[in-house]
N, C-alpha and C positions, 0 to 999 in steps of 0.2 A: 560440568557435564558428567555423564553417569556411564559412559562408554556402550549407550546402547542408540540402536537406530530403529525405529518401529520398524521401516521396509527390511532394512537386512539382520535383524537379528544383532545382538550383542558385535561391538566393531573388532573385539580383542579376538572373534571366532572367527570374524569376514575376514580380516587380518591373515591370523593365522592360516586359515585352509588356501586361501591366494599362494601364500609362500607354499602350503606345501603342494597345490598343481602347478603353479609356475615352475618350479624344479625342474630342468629341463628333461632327466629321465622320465620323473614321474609325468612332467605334459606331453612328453613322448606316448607312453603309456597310456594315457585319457585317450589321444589321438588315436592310437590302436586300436581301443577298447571303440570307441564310436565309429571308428569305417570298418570293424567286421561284419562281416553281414548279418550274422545274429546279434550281434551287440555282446557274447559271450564269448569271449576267445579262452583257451585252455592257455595253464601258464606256458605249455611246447608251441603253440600259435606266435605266442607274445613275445617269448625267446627268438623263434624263428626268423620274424619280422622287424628285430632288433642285434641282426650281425655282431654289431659293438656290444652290446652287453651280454652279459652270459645270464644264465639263470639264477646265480647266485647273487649277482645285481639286481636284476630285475625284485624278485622275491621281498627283498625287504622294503624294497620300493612300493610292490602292491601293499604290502603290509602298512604302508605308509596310507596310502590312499584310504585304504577299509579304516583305519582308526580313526582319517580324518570324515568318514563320513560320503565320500565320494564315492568311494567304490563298494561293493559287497561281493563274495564269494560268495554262489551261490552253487548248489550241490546237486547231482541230478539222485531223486529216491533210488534206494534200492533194489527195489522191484523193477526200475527201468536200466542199470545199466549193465552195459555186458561186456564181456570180457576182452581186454585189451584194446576198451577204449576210455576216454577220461571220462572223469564223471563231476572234477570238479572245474569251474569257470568264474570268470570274472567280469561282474557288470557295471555300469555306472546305478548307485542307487537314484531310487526318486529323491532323495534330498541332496545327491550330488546332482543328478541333471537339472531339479530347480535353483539350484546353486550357479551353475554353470551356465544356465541362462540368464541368467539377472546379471551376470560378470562379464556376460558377452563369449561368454570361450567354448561355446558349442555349434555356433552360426556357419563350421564349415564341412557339417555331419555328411551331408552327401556325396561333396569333393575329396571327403576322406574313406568314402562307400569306394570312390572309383578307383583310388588310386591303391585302396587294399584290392580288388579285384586285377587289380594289372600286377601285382606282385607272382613271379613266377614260383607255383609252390610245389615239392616233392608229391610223392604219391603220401606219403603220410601224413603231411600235412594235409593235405587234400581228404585223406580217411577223416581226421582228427576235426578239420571242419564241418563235415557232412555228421560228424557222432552227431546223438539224441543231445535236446539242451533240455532245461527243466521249462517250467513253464513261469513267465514273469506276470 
């Protein structure tokens, strides 16, 4: 056997990127990233809505995600953002959310819409959410 599967692509990749959303910060993270309501949260949203870890955890953990393909920071141009608000976010990509559907670990996007909407947020978060997103 060649270690590949026609449906899921090479099994050492399927493999791998499993381990690295099952991670329980990192499928923290996924979860976050899919019940915000743009689907972009800035890395001060992600912080925010992860008490237990600081930003210094969080960080290498996204960094995690974006190498393994799941996730992409994506950036808003320059000509749109403005001052003292973020401009940069983070999303699930389309080869992470096609990934993430074939593995079953996206099926709870809505229930994760409501329960990020029930979180009680500062005024700034609440600024930080309403900033401009780019366009996906």
């Amino acid at each position: 056997m060649d270690g590949t599967d026609s449906r899921n692509g090479n099994l050492d990749t399927v493999r791998e990127r499993l381990n690295v959303v099952t991670q329980e910060t990192r499928f923290s993270l996924v979860q976050d990233i899919l019940g915000h309501p743009s689907g972009l949260p800035t890395l001060k949203e992600l912080d925010y809505v992860n008490p237990s870890r600081s930003q210094t955890t969080i960080r290498p953990h996204l960094q995690r995600l974006v190498e393994a393909g799941i996730v992409e920071k994506v950036e808003l141009p320059e000509n749109r953002r403005q001052n003292d608000l973020p401009y940069t976010f983070y999303g699930i990509s389309e080869e992470g959310s096609r990934f993430l559907e074939e593995h079953k670990l996206r099926s709870a996007k809505e229930t994760l819409r409501k329960i990020y909407d029930r979180v009680e947020k500062t005024a700034e978060i609440e600024r930080y959410e309403s900033a401009p997103r780019p366009k996906r």
